[in-house]
C-alpha positions in Angstrom: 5.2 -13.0 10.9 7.1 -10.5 12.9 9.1 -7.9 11.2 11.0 -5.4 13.1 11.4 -2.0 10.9 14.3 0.8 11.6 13.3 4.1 10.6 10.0 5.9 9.6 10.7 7.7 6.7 8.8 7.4 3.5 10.1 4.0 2.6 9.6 2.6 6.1 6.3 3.8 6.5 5.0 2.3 3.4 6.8 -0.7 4.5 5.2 -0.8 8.5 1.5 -0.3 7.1 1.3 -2.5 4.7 2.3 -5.4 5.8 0.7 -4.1 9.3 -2.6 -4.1 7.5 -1.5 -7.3 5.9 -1.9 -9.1 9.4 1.8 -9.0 10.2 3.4 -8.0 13.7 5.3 -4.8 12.9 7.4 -3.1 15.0 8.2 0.4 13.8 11.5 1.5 15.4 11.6 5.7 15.1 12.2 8.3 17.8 11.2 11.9 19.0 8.0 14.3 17.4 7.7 11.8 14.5 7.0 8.2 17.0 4.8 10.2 19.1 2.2 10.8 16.2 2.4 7.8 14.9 1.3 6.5 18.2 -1.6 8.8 18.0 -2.8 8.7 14.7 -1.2 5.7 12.8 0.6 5.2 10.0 -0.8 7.3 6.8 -1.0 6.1 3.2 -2.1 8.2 0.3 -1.8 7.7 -2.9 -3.0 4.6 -5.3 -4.3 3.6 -2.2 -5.4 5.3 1.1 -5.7 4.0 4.4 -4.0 4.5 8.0 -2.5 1.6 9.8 -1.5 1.0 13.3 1.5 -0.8 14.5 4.0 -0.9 17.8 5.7 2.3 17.7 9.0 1.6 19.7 11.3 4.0 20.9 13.4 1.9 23.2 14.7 -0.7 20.6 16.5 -2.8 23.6 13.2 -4.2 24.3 13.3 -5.8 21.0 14.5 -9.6 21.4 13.4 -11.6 18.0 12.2 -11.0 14.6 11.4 -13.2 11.4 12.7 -10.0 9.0 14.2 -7.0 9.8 14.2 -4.0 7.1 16.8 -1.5 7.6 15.2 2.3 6.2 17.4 4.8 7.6 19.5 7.2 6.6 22.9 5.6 5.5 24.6 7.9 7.7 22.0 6.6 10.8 22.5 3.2 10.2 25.1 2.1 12.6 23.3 4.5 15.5 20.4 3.1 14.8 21.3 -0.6 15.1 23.2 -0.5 18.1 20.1 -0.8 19.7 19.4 -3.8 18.2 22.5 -6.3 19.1 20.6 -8.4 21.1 18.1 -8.9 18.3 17.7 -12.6 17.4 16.5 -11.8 13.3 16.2 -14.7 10.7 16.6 -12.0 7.5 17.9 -9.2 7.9 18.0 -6.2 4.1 18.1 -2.8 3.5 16.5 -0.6 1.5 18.7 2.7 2.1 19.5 4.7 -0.6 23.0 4.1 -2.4 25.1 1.7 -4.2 28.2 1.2 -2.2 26.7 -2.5 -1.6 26.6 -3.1 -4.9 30.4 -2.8 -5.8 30.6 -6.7 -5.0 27.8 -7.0 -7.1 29.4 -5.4 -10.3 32.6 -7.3 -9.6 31.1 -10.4 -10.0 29.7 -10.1 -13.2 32.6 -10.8 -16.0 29.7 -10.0 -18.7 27.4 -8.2 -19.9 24.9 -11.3 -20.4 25.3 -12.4 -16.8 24.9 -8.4 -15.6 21.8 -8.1 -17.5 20.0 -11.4 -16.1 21.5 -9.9 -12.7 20.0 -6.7 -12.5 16.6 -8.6 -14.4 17.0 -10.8 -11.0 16.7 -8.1 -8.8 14.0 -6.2 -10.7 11.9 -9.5 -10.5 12.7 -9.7 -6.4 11.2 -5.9 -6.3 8.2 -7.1 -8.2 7.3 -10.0 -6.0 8.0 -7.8 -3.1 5.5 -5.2 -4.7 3.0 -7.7 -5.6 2.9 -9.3 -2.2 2.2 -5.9 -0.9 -1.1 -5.2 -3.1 0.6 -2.4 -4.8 -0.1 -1.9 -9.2 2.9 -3.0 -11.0 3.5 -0.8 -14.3 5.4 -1.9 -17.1 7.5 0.6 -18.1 10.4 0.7 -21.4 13.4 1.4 -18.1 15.8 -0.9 -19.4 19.7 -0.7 -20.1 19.4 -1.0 -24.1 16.9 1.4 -23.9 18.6 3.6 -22.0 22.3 3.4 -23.4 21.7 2.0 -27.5 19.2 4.7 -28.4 19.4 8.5 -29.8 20.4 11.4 -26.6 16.5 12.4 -27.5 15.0 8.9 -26.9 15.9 7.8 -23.0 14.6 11.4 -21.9 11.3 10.9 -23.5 11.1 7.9 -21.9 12.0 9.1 -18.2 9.5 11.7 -19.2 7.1 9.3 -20.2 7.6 7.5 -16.6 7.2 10.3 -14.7 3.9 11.0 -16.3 2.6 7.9 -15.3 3.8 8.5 -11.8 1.7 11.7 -11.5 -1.2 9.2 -11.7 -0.3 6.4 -9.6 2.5 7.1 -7.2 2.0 7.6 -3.4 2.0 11.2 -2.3 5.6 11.7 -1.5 8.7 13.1 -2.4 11.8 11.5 -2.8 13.5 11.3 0.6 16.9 13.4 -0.5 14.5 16.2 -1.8 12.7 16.3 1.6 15.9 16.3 3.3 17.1 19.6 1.3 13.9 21.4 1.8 14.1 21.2 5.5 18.1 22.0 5.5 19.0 18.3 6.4 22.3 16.3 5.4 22.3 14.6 2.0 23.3 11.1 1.3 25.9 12.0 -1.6 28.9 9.8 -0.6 26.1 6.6 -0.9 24.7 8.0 -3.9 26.2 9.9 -6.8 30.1 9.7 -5.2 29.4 6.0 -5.8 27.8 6.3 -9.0 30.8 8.6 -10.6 33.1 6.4 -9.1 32.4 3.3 -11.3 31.6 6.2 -14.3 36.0 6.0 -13.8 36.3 2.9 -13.3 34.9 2.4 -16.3 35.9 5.5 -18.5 32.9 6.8 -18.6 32.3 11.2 -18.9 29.1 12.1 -16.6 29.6 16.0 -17.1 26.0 16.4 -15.6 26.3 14.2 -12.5 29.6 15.9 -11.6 28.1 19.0 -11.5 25.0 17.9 -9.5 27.3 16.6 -7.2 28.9 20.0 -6.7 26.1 21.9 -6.3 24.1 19.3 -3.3 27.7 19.4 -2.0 27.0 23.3 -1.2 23.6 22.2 0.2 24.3 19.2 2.2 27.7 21.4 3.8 25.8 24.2 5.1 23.0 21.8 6.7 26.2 20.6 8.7 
């Protein structure tokens, strides 16, 4: 299968060398210091599981003329850069997986209940799974669900994301979440994708998130003086 991926970053990384080491044609589509080692040294892993893969670094994405799947993993703000490139792609599925919510306003609109919300966001959560599972990667089965997280005591949802992370120490891949990597090295943050989006249905739907708000304000400071 050929799948055409925009963007090295953590998420596209992971993406380009498994399925690369899966026996798929990937094209990884990333520019400057960061294609030219990939060139040389692969794609790294590390983590659950360690390995280095090697795939077509491209750097001209004109070149580019058909693809089974393309996965979109760039910055929000990169996106439309980054496909323009790309218009004379011929792709049979095209999804991203960008940080953000903004694409899942229609989703929320369409869901007059809470039944029908829950079996969505169950749907999706399956979708990741099979994704996961295709890839070789250990599923965990962890207590993140809605009615644990908003019909229990304040105490009880933080022991459980504190419970979560412990099990990450042991089996996630060595790296940090891409917004954290992006504030240690002075970079832009994707706040109007992330938590604007996520306060903005907090009003819609009367909701107080004292704690967001301020989080917002403070990687506001950050992500203005990387500008």
């Amino acid at each position: 299968m050929k799948i055409v991926i925009v963007g090295a970053g953590a998420l596209g990384s992971v993406y380009a060398a498994n399925l690369a080491r899966d026996g798929h044609d990937v094209s990884l589509v990333t520019r400057g210091a960061r294609a030219q080692a990939l060139a040389v040294y692969g794609v790294p892993v590390t983590g659950v599981s360690r390995f280095t893969a090697r795939c077509d670094i491209v750097t001209e994405p004109r070149r580019l003329r058909a693809a089974d799947h393309l996965v979109l993993a760039t910055k929000t703000y990169d996106a439309a850069g980054a496909l323009e490139g790309l218009r004379a792609l011929n792709v049979g599925l095209a999804f991203s997986v960008q940080n953000g919510v903004q694409e899942k306003r229609g989703s929320v609109a369409d869901v007059p209940d809470a039944g029908r919300a829950r079996r969505h966001h169950a749907d999706r959560r399956r979708s990741a799974a099979a994704v996961d599972e295709r890839l070789g990667a250990p599923l965990i089965d962890v207590a993140l669900t809605g009615a644990a997280m908003l019909h229990r005591s304040e105490d009880e949802p933080v022991a459980i994301m504190q419970a979560f992370a412990a099990g990450l120490r042991d089996t996630a891949l060595e790296l940090s979440q891409s917004m954290l990597q992006d504030a240690e090295r002075g970079g832009r943050l994707e706040l109007d994708e992330t938590l604007d989006c996520t306060l903005s249905l907090a009003r819609c739907f009367g909701m107080a998130a004292p704690t967001l708000e301020l989080c917002r304000h403070v990687l506001r400071m950050v992500s203005r003086t990387a500008r």
